[in-house]
Each structure stands twice: as structure tokens, then as C-alpha cells.
C-alpha positions in Angstrom: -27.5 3.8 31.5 -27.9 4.8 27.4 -24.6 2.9 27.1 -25.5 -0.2 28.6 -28.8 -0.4 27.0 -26.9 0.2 23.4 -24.7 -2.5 24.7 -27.2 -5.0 25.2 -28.9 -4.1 22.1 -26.1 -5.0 19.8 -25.7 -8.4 21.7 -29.1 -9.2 20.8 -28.8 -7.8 17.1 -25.4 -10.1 16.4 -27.0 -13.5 16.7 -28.9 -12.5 13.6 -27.0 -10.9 11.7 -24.3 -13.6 12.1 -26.9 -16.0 11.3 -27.5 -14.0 8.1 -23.5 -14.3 7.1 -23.5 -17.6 7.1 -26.3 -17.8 4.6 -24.8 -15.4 2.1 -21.5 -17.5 2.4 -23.9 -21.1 2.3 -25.7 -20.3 -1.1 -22.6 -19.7 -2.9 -21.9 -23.3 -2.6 -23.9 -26.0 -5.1 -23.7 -29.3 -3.0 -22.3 -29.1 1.0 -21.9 -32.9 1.5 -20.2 -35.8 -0.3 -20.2 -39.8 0.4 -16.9 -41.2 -1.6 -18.7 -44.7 -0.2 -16.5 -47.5 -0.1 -13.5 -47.4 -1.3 -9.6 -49.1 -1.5 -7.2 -48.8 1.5 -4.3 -46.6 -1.1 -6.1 -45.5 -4.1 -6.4 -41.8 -4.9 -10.1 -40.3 -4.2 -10.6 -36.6 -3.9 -14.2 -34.7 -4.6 -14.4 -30.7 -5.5 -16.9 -28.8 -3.7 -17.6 -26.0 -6.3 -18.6 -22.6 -5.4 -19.7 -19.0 -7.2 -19.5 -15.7 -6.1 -22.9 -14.2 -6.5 -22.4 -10.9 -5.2 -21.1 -7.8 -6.3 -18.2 -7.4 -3.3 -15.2 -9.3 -4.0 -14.7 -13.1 -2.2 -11.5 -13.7 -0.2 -11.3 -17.4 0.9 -8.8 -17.4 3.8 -8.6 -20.7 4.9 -10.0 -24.4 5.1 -9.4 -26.7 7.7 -10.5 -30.5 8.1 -11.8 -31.7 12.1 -9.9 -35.2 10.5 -6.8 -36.3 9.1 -8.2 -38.5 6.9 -9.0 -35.8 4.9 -6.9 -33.0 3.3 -8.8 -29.8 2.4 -7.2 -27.2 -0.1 -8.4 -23.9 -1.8 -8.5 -23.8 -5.8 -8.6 -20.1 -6.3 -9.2 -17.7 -3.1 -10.1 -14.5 -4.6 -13.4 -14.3 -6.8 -14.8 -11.6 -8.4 -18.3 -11.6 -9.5 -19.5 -14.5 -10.6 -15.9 -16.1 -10.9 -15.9 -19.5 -9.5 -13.5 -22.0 -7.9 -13.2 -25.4 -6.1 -12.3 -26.8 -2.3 -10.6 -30.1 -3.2 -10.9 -32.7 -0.4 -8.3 -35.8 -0.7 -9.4 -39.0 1.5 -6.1 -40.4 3.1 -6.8 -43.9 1.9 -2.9 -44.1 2.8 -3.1 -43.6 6.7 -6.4 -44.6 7.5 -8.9 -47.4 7.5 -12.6 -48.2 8.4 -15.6 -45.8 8.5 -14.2 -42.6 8.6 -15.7 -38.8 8.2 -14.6 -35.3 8.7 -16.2 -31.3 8.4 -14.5 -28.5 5.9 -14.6 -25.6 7.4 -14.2 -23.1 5.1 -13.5 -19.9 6.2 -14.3 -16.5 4.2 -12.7 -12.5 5.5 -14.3 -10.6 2.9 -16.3 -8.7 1.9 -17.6 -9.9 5.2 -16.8 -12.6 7.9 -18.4 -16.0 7.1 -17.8 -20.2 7.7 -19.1 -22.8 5.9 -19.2 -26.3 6.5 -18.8 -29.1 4.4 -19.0 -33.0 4.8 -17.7 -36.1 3.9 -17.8 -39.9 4.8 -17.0 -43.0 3.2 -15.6 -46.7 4.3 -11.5 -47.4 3.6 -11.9 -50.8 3.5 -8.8 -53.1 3.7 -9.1 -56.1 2.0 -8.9 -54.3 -1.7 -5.5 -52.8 -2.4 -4.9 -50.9 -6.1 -1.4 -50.7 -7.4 -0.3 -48.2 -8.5 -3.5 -46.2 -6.9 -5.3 -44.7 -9.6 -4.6 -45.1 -13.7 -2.7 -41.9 -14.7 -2.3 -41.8 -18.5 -0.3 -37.9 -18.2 -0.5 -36.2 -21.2 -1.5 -37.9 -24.7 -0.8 -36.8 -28.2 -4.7 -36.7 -29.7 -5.4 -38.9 -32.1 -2.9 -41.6 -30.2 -4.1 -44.5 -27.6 -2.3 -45.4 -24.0 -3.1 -48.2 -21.5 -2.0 -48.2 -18.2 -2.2 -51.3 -15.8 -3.8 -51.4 -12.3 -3.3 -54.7 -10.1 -6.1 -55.2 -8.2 -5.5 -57.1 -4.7 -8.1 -58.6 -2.4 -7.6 -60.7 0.7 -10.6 -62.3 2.3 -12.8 -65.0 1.3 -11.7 -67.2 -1.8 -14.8 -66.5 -3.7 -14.5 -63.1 -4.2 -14.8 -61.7 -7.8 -15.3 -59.1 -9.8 -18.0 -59.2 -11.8 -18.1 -56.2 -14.4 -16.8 -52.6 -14.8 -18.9 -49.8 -15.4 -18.0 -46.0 -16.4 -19.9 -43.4 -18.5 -17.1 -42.3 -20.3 -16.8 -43.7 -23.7 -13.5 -43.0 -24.6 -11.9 -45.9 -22.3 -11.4 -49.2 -22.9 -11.0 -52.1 -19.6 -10.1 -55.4 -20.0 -10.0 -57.5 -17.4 -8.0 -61.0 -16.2 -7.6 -63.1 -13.1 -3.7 -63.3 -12.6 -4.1 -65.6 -9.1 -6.6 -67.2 -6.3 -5.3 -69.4 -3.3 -5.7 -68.9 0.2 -8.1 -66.3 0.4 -6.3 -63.9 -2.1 -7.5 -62.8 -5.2 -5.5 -60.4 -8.0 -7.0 -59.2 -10.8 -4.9 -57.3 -14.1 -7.0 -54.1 -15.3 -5.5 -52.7 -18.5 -7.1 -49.4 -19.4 -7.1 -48.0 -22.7 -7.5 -44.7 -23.4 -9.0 -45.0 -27.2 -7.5 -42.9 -30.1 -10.6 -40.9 -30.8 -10.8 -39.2 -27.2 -11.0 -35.7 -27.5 -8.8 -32.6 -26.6 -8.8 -31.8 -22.9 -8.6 -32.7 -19.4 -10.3 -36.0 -18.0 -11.1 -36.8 -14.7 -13.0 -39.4 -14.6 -13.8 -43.1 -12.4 -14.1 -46.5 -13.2 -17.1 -48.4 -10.9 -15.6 -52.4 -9.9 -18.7 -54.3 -9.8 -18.3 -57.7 -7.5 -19.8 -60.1 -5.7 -19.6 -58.5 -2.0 -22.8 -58.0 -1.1 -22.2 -55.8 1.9 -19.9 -53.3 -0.6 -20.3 -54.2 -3.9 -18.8 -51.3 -5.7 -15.1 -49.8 -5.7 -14.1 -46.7 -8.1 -11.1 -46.4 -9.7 -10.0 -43.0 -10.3 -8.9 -42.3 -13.8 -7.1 -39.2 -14.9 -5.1 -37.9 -17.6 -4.9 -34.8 -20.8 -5.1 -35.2 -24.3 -3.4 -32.8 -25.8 -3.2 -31.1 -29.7 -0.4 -33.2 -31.7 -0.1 -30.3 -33.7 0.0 -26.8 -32.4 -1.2 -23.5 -33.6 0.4 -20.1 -32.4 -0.6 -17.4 -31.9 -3.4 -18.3 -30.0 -6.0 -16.7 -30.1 -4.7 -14.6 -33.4 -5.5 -10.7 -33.0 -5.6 -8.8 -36.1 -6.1 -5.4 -34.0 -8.2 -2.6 -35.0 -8.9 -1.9 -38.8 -10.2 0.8 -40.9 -12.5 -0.1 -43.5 -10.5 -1.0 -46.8 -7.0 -1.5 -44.8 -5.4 -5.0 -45.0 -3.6 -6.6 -42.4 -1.5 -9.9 -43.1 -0.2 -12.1 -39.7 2.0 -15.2 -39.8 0.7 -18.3 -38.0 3.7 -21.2 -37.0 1.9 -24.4 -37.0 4.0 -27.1 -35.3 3.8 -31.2 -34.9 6.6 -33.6 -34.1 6.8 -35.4 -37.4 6.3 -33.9 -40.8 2.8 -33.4 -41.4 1.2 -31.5 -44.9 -1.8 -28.9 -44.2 -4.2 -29.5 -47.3 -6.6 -26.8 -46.6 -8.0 -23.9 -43.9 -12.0 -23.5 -43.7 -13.6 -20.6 -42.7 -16.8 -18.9 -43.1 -15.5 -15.5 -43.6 -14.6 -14.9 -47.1 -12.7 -11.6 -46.2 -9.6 -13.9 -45.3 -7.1 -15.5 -47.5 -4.3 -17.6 -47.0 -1.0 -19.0 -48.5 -1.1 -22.4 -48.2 2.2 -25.1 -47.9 2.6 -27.3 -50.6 5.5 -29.3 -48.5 5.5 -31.8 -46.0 7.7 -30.5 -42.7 7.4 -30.7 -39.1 6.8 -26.4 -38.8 4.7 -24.6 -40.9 4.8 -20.6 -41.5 1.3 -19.8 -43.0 0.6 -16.0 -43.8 -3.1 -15.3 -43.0 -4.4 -12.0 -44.8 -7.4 -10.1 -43.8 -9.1 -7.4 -46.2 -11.2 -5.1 -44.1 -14.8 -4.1 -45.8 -17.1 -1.3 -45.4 -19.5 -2.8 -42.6 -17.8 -1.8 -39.1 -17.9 -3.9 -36.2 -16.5 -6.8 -34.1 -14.1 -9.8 -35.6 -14.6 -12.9 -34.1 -13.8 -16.2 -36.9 -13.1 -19.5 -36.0 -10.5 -21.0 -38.5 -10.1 -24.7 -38.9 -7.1 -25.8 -39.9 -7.1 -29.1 -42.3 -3.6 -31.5 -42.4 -2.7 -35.2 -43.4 -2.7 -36.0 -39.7 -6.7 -36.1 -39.4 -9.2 -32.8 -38.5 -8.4 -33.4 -34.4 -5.3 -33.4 -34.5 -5.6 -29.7 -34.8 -8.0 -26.9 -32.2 -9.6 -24.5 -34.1 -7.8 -21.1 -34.1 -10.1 -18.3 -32.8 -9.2 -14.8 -34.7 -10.2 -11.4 -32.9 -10.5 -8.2 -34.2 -12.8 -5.1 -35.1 -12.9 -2.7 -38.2 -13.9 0.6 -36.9 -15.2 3.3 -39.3 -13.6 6.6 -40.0 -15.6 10.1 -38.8 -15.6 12.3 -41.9 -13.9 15.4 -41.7 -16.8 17.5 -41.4 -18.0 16.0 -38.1 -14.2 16.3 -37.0 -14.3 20.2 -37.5 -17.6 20.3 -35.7 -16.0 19.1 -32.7 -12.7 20.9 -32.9 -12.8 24.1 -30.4 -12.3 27.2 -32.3 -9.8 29.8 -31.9 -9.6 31.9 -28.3 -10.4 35.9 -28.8 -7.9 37.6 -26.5 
């Protein structure tokens, strides 16, 4: 009788408490729905679903699964520790399918304790805009260089289809657009995207919003993507000067690389406890000896040095220096804490 009644009183209990999972695993998540609207049958569209772990227990994503095949659900990083974060990246398969279409993520969560969450999407493949190739991919870009990459735009429908403008937030591109044929009911367009030589060091992802004349869908993105990277490279990086007594100096060699010859003309930094031996010749790799004289205060080392060449100041990242000058105990206080002699 005592078993059955225990029996029937964790039934009763597990609703709840499953309930209360999913709630845990639901607030880690900042946004649980996305609408990619309309979009071109072929381009590339994807949207991250970001997430934090805001517990104490580690998080172990186990799996993600789509109800649809027009979408394709992957985990960024499945283990988070506290307050580490990470992305679900859902691809629409503009490829395979067409129309109205929308699926749920399930994303599934083992630890610290079982969990699901779901996710949604929807948006319109529509088939009378085709973009070749299917987003503009610029790869990786020397900074302080430009790159255009050309998108054909396709439509087939009614004759007076335009596009009208193009809209994007990101000032570091550059569209220009021109009408390369109309008959029949097809229209083409020629995008040429520039990225500009001012854009700064790092990833971009990014879209480009096709403004026409449709009334019913006025707006396509274009998906942009590409990495601007240092033309001249710093190593080691950071540079870690280790742990110094007050008085000690410490000298370590930086290699400072670019593909042409380049001249560095100076190296600023706030910090007067560093010196340096500075080039006087022009040559693809540098060796630059970077001396640090430790003074009396004791504590934590971190210096950001910037790194001035012929090339222009972004060419270069600043070069974060680590290190910490730790004070000595006197000798006194060392005898204090030695243990004395043992009386047999």
C-alpha cells in the first residue's frame, strides 16, 4: 500500500518538476523565434540563436534536430561552463525548397539535468528571384586593401519589376547597381559590392536589404560575409614578460611580418618602463627587441603597445603585453616562518 502511494506521488510531482526543467533550459536562450521573411530560391540565409549558461553546473548540448528539411540545425560549442556562451546556427535550404515554409529546433540539453528547448523559424523561398553566386563572399582581405565581388541578380515574372534601392547599416560597403537585361518577363540586375579600404580588422557578417517595387514582398537580403585581416603581423601575441622582481630587467624579441617591405617609424606606449630598439631599414620581417625595466611598485602588467609603420596605423593590431613584478619578502620575515630545529 506505502509503495503504491509513493508511486503515485512521484507521478504527480514529475509534471512539475519537468515543467520547471524546461524553464532553466528556456532562459538561457535571448530570442526563441526568427522570421528570415522573404527571401531568394539559392541564396545563403542562416540565423544564430545565441545562448548563456547561467548556472553554476556545467551545460552539455547533446543534440539539435529540425521537424523540416528546409532547415539544417547545428551546435556551435556544446559544453559551457559558467557564463560561457555559444550559438545554434539554422541554415534555410533555399536550394531544395520553395514557398512558405517553417520548421521547430529542438534543442536538446543531458546535463547538469535533462532539458528541450524549442526554437522557430519561418520565412517565404520565393522563386522568381535567383542570386548567382548566392551570397557575396569577399574571404579574407589584407586591411587597408578594397575587394568587390559581383552578384547577378535574376527575376522572372512581370516586366516591370525593379529594384529600386539598397539599404545596409554597415558603412564599410560600397553597392553599385546596373540593369544588364529586360524582355519577356525577365529582369537581371549586376550588384558589384565593394568592400572599402578603411573597413576594420575582423570578421563581418553582415546583409544587404534589395528594395523593389513588389508590393506583396518588397525586400530581399543579400547575405554578405567575409575577414579583414592584419597586413602586417605581430608575434608573439599576446607578449608575456613573466614574473619580475623589482629592479630585474627582462628584454623579449618581437618578429613583425608583412608581405612587402614595410619601415616601422615608431612604437607608442604609455608605460615609460619600456624601451625599444627600433629598425632603421625597410624589409618585409622585422626583429624588434622590447626591454622592460621592473620598478619598485609590485603588481599586475597589462600595456597595450601600438606599433607605428609606413603602411598606415591599421595595418597593424595593437600588441597586448602581460606580466607582474612581485616584491621580494625580506629575510627577516623569511626566518620567522622557517620551522626551527627538532629536539630529539
Amino acid at each position: 500500500m506505502q509503495r503504491t502511494i509513493l508511486i503515485a506521488v512521484m507521478l504527480a510531482i514529475a509534471p512539475i518538476g519537468n515543467a520547471r526543467g524546461q524553464e532553466w533550459a528556456q532562459k538561457m536562450f535571448e530570442v526563441k523565434s526568427h522570421d528570415f521573411g522573404s527571401v531568394a530560391r539559392g541564396s545563403k540565409v542562416e540565423y544564430r540563436f545565441k545562448f548563456k549558461n547561467l548556472y553554476k553546473e556545467p551545460i552539455h548540448i547533446s543534440h539539435v534536430r529540425s521537424s523540416c528539411g528546409c532547415i539544417t540545425p547545428s551546435i556551435i560549442k556544446d559544453n559551457l561552463k559558467t557564463y560561457e556562451t555559444s550559438e545554434i546556427l539554422a541554415v534555410y535550404n533555399t536550394t531544395s525548397f520553395t514557398g512558405a515554409r517553417s520548421a521547430t529546433i529542438t534543442v536538446s540539453i543531458d546535463r547538469p539535468y535533462p532539458a528541450e528547448v524549442q526554437l522557430r523559424v519561418k520565412g517565404y523561398i520565393r522563386t522568381d528571384v535567383v542570386f548567382s553566386p548566392a551570397s557575396v563572399q569577399f574571404g579574407s582581405v589584407d586591411s587597408g586593401q578594397s575587394n568587390t565581388k559581383q552578384v547577378n541578380v535574376s527575376y522572372a515574372g512581370r516586366s516591370g519589376w525593379r529594384i529600386e534601392d539598397i539599404r545596409s547599416t554597415n558603412t564599410n560597403l560600397e553597392v553599385n547597381i546596373a540593369e544588364s537585361h529586360r524582355a519577356g518577363g525577365r529582369v537581371g540586375y549586376r550588384l558589384n559590392v565593394r568592400l572599402k579600404e578603411d573597413a576594420p580588422v575582423g570578421s563581418m557578417k553582415d546583409q544587404l536589404i534589395l528594395v523593389t517595387n513588389d508590393q506583396r514582398n518588397p525586400r530581399i537580403p543579400l547575405y554578405v560575409e567575409g575577414r579583414v585581416v592584419p597586413s602586417i603581423t605581430v608575434s608573439p601575441s599576446p607578449l608575456f614578460l613573466g614574473t619580475l622582481k623589482p629592479g630585474q630587467r627582462v628584454t623579449k624579441q618581437l618578429v613583425v611580418k608583412c608581405k612587402k617591405p614595410f619601415k616601422i617609424e615608431g612604437i607608442d606606449c604609455d608605460d615609460d618602463r619600456f624601451t625599444f630598439k627600433l629598425p632603421t631599414t625597410s624589409r618585409p620581417v622585422h626583429l624588434v627587441p622590447v626591454t622592460f625595466t621592473a620598478d619598485e611598485k609590485p603588481g599586475k602588467l597589462a600595456q597595450l603597445l601600438s606599433i607605428r609603420t609606413d603602411r598606415g596605423d591599421k595595418t597593424v593590431p595593437k600588441l597586448q603585453v602581460k606580466g607582474e613584478v612581485v616584491a621580494e619578502k625580506s629575510e627577516a620575515k623569511v626566518k620567522e616562518v622557517q620551522p626551527g630545529p627538532t629536539t630529539p
